[in-house]
PAZAPA-4460 file (N, C-alpha, C; in steps of 0.05 Angstrom, whole numbers, plus 32768, in hexadecimal, padded with zeros to 4 digits):
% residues 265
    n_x    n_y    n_z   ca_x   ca_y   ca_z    c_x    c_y    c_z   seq   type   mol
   80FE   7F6D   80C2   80ED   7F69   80DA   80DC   7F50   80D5     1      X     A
   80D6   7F3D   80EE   80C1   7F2C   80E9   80AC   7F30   80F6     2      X     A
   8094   7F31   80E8   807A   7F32   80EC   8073   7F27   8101     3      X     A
   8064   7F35   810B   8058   7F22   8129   803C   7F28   811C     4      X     A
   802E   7F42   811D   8017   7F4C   811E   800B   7F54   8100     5      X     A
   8019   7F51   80EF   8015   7F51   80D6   801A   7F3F   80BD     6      X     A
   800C   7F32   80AF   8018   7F24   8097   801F   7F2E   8078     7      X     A
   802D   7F2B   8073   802F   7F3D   805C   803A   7F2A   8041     8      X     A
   802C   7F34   8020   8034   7F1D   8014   8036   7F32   7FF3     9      X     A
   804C   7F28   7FE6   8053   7F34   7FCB   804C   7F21   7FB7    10      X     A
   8039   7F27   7FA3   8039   7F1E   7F8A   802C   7F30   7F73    11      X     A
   8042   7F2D   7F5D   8031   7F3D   7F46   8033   7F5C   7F53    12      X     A
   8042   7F68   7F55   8049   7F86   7F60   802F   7F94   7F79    13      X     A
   8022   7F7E   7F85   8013   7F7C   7F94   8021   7F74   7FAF    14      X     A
   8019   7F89   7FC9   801D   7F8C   7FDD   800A   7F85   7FEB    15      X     A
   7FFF   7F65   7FFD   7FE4   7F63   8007   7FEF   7F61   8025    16      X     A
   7FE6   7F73   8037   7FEC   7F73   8050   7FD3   7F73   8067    17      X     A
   7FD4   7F5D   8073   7FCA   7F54   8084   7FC0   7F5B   80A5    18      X     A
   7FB2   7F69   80A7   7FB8   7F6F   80C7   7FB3   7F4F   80D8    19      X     A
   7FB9   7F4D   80F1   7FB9   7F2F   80F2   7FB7   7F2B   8114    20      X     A
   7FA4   7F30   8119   7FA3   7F35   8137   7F7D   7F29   8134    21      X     A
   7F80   7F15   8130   7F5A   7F0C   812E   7F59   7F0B   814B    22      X     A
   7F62   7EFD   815B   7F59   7EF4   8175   7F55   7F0D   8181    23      X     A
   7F63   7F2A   8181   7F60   7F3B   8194   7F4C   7F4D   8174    24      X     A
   7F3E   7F48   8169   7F2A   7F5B   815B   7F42   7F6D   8141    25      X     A
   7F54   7F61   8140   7F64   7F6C   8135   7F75   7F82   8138    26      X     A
   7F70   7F8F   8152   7F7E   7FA8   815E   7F97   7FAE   815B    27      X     A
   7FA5   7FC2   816A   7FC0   7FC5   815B   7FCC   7FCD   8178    28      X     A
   7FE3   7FBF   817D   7FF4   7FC2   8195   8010   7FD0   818A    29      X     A
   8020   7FDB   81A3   803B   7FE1   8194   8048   7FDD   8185    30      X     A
   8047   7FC2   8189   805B   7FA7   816F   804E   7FAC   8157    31      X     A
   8031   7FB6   8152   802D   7FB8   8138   8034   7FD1   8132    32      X     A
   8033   7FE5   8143   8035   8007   813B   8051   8004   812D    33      X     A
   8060   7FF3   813B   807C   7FEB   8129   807F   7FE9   8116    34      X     A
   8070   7FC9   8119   806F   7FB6   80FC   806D   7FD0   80DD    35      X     A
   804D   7FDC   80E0   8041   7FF3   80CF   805A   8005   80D3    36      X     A
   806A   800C   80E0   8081   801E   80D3   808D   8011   80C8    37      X     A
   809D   8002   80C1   80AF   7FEF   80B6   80A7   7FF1   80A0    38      X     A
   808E   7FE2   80A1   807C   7FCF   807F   807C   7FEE   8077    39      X     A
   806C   7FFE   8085   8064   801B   8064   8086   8025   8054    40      X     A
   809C   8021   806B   80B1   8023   805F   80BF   8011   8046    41      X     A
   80BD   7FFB   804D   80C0   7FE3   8039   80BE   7FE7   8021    42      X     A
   8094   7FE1   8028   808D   7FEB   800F   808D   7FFF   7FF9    43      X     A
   8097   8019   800D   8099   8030   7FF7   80B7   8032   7FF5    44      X     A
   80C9   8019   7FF9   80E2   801E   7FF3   80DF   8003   7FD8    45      X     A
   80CD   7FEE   7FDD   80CF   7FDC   7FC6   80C1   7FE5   7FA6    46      X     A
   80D0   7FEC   7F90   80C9   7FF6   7F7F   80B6   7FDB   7F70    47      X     A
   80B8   7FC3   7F78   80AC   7FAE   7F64   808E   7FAF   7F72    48      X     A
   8088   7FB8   7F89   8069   7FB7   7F95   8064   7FD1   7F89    49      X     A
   8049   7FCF   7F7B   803A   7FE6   7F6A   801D   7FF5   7F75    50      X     A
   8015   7FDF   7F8C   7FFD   7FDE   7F97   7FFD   7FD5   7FB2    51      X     A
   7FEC   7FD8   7FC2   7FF0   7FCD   7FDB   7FCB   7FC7   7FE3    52      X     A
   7FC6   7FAE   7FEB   7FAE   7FAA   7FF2   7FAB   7FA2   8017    53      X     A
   7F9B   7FB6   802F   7FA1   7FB6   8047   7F8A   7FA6   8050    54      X     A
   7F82   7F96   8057   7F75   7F87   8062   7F75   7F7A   8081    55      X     A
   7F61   7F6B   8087   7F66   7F64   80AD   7F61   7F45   80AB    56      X     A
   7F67   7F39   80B8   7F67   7F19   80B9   7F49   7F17   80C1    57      X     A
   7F3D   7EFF   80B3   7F1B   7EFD   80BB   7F0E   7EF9   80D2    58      X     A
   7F03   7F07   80DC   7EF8   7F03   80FB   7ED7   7F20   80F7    59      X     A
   7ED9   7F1B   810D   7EC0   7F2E   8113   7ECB   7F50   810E    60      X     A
   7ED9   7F5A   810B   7EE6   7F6C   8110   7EFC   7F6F   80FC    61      X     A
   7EFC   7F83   80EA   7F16   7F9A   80D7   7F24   7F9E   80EE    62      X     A
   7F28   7FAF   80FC   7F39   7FBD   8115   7F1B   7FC6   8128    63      X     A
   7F31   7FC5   813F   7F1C   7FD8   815B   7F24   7FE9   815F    64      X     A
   7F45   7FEC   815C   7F4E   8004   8167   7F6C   7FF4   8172    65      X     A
   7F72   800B   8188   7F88   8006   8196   7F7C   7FF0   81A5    66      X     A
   7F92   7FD6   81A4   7F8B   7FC0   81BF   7F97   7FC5   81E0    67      X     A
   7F7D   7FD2   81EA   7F7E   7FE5   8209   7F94   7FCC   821E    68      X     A
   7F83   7FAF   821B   7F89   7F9B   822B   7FA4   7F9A   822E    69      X     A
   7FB2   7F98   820E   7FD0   7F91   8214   7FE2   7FAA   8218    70      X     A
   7FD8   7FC3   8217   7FED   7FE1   8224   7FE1   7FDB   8245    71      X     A
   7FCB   7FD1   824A   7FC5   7FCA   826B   7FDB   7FBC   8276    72      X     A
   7FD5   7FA2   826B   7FE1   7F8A   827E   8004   7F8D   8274    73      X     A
   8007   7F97   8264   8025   7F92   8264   8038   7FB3   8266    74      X     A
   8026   7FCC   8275   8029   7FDF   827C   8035   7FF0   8265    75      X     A
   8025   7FEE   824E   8037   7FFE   8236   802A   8018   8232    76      X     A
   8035   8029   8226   8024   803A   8217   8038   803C   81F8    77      X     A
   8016   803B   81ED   8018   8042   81CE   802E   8061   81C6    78      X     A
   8029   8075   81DB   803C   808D   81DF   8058   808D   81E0    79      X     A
   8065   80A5   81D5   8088   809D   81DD   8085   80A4   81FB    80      X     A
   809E   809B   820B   8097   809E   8225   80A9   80B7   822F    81      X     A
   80AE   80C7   821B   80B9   80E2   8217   80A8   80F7   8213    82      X     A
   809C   8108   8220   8084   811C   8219   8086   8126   8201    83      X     A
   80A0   812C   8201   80A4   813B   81E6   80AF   8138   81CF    84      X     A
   80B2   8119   81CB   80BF   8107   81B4   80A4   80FE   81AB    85      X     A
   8097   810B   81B9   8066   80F3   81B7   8060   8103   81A2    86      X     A
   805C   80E8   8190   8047   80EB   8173   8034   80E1   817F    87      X     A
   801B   80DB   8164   8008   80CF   8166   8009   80B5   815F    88      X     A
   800B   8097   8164   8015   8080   8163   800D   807E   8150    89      X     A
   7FF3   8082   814B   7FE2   807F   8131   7FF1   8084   8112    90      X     A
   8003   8099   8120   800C   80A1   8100   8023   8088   80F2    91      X     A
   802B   8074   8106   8037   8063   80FA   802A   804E   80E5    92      X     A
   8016   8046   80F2   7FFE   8038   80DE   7FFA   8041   80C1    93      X     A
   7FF9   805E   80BE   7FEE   8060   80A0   8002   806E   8093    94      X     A
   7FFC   805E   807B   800D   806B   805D   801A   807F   8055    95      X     A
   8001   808F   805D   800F   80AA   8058   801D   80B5   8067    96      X     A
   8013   80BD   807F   8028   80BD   8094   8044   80B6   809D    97      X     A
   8043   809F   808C   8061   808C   8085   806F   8099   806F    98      X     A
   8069   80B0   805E   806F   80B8   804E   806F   8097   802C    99      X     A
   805B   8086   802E   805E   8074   801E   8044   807D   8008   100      X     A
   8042   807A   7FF5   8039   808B   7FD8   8031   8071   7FC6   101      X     A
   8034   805A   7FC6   8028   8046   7FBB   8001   8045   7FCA   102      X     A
   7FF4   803D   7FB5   7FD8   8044   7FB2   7FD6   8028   7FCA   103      X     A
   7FBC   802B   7FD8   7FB4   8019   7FEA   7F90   801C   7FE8   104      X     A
   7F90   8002   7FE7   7F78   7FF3   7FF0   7F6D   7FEA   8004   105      X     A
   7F5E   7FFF   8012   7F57   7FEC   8029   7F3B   7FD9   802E   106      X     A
   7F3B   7FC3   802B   7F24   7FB1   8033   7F21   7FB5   804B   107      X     A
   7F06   7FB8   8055   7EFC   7FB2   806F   7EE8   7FA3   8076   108      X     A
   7EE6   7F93   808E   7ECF   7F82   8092   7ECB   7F88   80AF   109      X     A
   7EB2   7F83   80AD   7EAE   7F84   80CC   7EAA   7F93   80DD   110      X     A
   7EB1   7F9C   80F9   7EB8   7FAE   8107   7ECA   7FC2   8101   111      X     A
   7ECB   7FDD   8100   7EE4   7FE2   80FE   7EDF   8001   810C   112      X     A
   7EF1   8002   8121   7EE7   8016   8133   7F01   802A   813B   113      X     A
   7F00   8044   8143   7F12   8051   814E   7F2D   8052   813D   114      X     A
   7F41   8048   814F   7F5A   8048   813F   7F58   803D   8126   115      X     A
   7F48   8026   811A   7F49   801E   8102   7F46   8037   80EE   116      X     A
   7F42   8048   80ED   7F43   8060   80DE   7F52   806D   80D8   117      X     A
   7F64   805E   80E9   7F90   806A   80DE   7F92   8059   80C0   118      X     A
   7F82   8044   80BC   7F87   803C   80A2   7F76   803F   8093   119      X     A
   7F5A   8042   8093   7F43   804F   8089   7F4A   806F   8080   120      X     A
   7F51   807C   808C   7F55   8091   8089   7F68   8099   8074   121      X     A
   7F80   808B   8073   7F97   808C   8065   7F96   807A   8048   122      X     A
   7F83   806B   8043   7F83   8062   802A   7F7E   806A   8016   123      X     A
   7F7B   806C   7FFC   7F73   8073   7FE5   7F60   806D   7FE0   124      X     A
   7F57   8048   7FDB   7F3B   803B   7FD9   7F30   802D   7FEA   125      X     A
   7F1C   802C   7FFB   7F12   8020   8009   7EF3   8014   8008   126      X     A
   7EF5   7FF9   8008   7EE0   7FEF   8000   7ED4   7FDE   801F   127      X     A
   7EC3   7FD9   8016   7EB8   7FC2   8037   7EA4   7FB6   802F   128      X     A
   7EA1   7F9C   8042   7E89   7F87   803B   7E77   7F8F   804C   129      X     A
   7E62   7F87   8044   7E3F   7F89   8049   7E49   7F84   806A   130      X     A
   7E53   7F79   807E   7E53   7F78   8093   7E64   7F8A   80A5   131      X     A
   7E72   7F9C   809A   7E7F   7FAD   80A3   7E75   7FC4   80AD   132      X     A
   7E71   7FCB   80C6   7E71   7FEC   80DE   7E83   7FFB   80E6   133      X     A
   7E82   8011   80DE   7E9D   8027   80E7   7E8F   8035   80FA   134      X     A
   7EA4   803A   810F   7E9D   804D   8126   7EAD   804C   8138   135      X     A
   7EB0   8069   8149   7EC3   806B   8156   7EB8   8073   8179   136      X     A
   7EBE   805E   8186   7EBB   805C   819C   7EC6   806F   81B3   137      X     A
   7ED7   8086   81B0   7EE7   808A   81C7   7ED9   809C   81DE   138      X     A
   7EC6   80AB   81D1   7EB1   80BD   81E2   7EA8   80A8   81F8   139      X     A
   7E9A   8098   81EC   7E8E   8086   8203   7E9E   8078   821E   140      X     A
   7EB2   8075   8212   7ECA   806D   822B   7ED7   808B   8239   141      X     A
   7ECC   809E   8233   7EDC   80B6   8242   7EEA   80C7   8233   142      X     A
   7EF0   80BA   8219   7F09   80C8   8210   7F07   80DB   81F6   143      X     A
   7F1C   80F0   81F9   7F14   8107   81DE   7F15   80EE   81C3   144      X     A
   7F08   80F7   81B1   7F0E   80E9   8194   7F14   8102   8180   145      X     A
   7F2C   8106   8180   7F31   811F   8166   7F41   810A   814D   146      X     A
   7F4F   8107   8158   7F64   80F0   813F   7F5A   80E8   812C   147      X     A
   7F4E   80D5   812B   7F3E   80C4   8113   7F23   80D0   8104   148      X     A
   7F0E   80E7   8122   7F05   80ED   810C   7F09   8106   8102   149      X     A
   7F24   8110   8106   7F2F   812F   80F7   7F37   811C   80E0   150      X     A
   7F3E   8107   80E1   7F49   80FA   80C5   7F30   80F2   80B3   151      X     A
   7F21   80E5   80BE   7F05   80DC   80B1   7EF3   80FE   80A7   152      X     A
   7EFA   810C   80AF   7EF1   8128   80A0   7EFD   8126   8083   153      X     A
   7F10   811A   807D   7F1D   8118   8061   7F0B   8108   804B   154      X     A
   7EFB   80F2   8062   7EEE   80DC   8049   7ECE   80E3   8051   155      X     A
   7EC7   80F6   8069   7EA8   80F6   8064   7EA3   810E   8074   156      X     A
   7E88   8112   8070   7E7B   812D   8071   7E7B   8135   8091   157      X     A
   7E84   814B   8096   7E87   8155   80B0   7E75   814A   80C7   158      X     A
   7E56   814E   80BD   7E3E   8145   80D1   7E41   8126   80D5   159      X     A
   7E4C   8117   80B8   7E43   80F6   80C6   7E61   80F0   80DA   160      X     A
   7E7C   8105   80D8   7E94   8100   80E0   7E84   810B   8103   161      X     A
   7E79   811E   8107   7E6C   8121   8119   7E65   8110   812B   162      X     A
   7E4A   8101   811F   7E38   80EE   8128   7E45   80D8   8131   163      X     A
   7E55   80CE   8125   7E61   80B3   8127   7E6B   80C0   8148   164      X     A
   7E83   80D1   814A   7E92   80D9   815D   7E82   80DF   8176   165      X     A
   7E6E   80E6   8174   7E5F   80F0   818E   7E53   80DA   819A   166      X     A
   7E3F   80CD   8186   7E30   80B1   818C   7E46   8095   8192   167      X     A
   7E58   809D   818B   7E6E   808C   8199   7E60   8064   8192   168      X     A
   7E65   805D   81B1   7E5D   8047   81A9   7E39   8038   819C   169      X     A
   7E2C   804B   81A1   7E12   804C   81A1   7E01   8046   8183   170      X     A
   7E18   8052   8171   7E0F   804F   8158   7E28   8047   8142   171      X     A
   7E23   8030   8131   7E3B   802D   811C   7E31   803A   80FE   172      X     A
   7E42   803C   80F4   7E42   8042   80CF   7E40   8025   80C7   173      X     A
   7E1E   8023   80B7   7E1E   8004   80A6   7E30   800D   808C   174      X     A
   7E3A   7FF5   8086   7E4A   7FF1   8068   7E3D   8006   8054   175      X     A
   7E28   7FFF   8051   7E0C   8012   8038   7E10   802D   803E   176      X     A
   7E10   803A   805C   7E0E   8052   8064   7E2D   8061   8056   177      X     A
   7E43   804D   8066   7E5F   805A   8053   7E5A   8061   803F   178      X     A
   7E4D   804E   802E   7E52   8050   800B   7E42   806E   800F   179      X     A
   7E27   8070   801F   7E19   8088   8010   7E2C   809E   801A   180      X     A
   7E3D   8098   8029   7E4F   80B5   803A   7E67   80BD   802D   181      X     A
   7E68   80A1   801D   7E84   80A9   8010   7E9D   809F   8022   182      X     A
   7E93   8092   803C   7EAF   8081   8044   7EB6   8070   803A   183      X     A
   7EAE   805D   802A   7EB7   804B   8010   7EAB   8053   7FFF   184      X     A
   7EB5   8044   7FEF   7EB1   8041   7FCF   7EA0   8030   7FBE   185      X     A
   7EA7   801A   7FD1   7E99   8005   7FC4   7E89   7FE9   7FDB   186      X     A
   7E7D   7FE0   7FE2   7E6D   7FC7   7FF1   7E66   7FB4   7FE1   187      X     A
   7E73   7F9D   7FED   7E79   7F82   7FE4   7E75   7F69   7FEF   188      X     A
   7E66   7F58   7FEB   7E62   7F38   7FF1   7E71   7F39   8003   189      X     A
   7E6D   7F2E   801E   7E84   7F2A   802D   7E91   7F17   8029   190      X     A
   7E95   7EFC   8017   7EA5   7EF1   8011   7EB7   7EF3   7FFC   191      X     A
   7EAA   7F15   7FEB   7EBB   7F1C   7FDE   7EC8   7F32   7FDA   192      X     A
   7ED0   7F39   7FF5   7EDC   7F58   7FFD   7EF7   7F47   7FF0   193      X     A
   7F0B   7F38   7FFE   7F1D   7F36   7FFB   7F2C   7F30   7FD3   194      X     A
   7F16   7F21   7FD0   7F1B   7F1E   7FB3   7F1C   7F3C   7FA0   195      X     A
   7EFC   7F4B   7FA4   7F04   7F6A   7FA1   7F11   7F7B   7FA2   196      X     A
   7F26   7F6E   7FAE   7F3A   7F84   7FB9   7F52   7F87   7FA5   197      X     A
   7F4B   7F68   7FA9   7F6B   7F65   7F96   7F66   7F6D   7F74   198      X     A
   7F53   7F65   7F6E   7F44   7F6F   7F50   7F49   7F8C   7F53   199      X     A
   7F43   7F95   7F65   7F4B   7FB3   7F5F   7F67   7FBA   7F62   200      X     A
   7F81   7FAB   7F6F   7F93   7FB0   7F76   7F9F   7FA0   7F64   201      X     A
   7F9C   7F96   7F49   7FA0   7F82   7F30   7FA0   7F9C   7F22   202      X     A
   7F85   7FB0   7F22   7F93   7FC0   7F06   7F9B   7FD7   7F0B   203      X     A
   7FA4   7FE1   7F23   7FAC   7FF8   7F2E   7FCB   7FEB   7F2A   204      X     A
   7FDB   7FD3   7F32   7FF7   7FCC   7F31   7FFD   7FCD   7F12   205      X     A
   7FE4   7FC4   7F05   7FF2   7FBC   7EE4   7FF7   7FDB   7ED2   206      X     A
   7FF0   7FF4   7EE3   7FF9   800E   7ED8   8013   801C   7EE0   207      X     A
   8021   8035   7ECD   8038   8038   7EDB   803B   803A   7EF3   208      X     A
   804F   8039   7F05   8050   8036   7F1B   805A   805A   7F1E   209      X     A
   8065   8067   7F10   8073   807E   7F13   8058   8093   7F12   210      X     A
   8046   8090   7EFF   802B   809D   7EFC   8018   809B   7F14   211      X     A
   8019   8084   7F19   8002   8077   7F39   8016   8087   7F53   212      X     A
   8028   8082   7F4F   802B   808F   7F76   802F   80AE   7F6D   213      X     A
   803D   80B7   7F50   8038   80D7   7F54   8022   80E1   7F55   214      X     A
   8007   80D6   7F4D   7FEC   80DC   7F4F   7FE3   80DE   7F72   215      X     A
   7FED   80C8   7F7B   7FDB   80C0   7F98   7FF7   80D7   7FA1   216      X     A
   800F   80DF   7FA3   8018   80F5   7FB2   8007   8109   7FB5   217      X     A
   8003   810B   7F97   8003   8130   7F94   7FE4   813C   7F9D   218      X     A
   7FD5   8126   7FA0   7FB5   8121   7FAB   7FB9   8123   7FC9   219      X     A
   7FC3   8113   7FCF   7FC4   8116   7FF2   7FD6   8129   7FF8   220      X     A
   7FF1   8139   7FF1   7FF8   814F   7FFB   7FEA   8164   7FF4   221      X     A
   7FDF   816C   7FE7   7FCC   817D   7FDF   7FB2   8180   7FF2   222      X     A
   7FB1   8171   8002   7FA0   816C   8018   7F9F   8187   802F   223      X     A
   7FC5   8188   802B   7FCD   8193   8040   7FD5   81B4   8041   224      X     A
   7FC9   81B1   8018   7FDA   81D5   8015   7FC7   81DD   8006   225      X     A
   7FC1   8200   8007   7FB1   8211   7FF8   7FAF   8207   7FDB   226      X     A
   7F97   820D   7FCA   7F8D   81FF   7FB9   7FA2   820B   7F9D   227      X     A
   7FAB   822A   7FA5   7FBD   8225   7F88   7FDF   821C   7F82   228      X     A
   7FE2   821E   7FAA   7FF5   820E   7FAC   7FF6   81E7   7FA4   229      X     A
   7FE3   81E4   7FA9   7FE3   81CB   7F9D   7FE6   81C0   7F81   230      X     A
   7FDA   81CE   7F77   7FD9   81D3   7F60   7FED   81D9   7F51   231      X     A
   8000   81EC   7F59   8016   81ED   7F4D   8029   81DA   7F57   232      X     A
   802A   81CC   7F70   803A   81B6   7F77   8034   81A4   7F65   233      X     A
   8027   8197   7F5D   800E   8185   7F4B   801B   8188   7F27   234      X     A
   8013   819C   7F24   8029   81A4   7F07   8043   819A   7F07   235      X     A
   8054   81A2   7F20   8073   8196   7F1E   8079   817B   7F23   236      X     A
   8061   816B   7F3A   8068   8155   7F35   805F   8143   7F19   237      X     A
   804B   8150   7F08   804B   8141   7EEB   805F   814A   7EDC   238      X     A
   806C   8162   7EDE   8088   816A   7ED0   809F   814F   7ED4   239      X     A
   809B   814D   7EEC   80B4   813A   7EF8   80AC   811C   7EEC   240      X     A
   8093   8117   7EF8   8088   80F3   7EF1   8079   80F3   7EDC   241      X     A
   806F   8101   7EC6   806B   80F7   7EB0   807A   80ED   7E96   242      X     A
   8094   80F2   7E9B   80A7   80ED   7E8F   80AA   80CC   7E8F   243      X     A
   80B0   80C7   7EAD   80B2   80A4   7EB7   80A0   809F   7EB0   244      X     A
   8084   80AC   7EB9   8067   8093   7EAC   8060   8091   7E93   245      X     A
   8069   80A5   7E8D   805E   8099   7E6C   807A   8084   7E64   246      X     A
   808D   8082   7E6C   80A1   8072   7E5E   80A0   805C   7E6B   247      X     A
   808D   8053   7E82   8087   8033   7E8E   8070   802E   7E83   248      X     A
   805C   8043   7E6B   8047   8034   7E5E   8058   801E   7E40   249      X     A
   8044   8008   7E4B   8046   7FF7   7E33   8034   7FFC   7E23   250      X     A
   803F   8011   7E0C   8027   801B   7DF7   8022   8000   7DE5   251      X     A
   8031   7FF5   7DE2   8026   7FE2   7DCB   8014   7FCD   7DDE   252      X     A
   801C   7FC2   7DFE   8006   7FAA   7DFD   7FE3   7FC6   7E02   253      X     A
   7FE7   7FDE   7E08   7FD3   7FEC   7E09   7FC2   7FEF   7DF5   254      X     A
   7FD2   7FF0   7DD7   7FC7   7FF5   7DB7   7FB4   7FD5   7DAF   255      X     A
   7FCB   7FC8   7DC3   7FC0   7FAF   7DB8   7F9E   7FA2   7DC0   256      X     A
   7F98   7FB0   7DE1   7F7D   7FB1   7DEB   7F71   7FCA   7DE2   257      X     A
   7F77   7FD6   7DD0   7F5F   7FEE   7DC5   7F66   8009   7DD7   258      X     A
   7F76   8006   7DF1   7F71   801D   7E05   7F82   8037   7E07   259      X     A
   7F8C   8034   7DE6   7F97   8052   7DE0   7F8B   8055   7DC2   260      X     A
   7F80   806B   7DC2   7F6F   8074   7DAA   7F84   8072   7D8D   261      X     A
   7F72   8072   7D7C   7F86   806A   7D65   7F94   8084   7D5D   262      X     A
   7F92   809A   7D65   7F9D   80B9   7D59   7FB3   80BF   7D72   263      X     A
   7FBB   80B3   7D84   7FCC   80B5   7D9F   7FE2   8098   7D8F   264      X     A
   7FD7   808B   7D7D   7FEC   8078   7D7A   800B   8080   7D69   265      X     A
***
């Protein structure tokens, strides 16, 4: 497939993918709900990408959401036009949903509102610069908001998943406020979100790759099942993948930086 609405670039078992829609706030039209099925396939079919870093092209705005203008003027809908073939479009956008298991990074800057929480929601790490507001607008225009923040119940506390949702456009989440909520992780120079990202997505690729995505599985399906069912799913997948990860550690360049104890040697 060629990219219209996304850029995407491989180096060093690093996956840096671009959302790329600056002029329209970065939003996401059909052609990208595409694009994002394709790429999460790719990538979780390319065994040499170890990491994936999700980012938005620089403008005022991470994502807004769905871009309303172009399902207007060019009579589309984001929906199948089958009642009963209809997902949630959204679920093409994120990772998991894609069934893709490589760890992701998401940088955010800026705006980032509503639908942007199909990739917020679905990441592993998520960091944002000092200028970045989350909030989800759809109350204020009329419309139910369950989607994003039944998903955002995953990364923060029921009352602020609340607040955001009701107050609609009226009030955003500052960068600082995430960190204290726990919707990121980390707040960063805004000229150095993007560099951050990759520093973190530098030593997340340089570990086994068989250890890293059986970890980020068995975490997010576990999301979805009783706590001792998880748990015992969790046991079998280290039965299965600790075998491969320990045999993609390079014990010697590890002995050689100190970071296996001398009685494990």
């Amino acid at each position: 497939m060629e990219f219209e609405t996304v850029l995407l670039e491989k180096e060093n078992h690093i996956a840096t993918v671009t959302i790329n829609r600056p002029d329209s706030h970065n939003s996401f039209t059909k052609r990208m709900l595409e694009e994002f099925a394709y790429l999460w396939k790719a990538i979780s079919d390319d065994d040499d990408i170890h990491c994936v870093v999700l980012r938005a092209a620089k403008g005022k705005a991470f994502s807004t959401g769905a871009d309303v203008k172009v399902t207007q003027q060019e009579g589309q809908s984001l929906m199948h036009d089958n009642l009963w073939s209809a997902r949630d479009p959204g679920d093409l956008l994120g990772p998991k949903h894609n069934r893709c298991w490589k760890p992701v990074i998401c940088a955010v800057h800026g705006l980032a509102g509503g639908g942007a929480f199909y990739w917020i929601n679905e990441s592993d790490i998520v960091i944002c610069s000092e200028d970045a507001a989350f909030f989800d607008p759809h109350v204020t225009y009329g419309m139910t908001a369950a989607l994003e923040p039944i998903g955002a119940t995953y990364r923060m506390p029921l009352g602020d998943v609340l607040r955001m949702t009701l107050l609609g456009n009226d009030e955003r989440i500052s960068a600082y406020t995430a960190l204290r909520i726990g919707l990121v992780t980390e707040v960063v120079e805004n000229d150095r979100l993007w560099e951050r990202a990759h520093e973190l997505a530098v030593k997340i690729a340089a570990k086994p790759p068989a250890a890293i995505q059986g970890s980020v599985r068995a975490i997010w399906e576990s999301l979805d099942q009783p706590r001792q069912i998880a748990l015992q799913t969790g046991l079998k997948y280290c039965l299965l993948g600790n075998p491969v990860g320990i045999a993609q550690v390079d014990r010697w360049s590890l002995m050689g930086q100190g970071k296996i104890p001398y009685e494990m040697r």
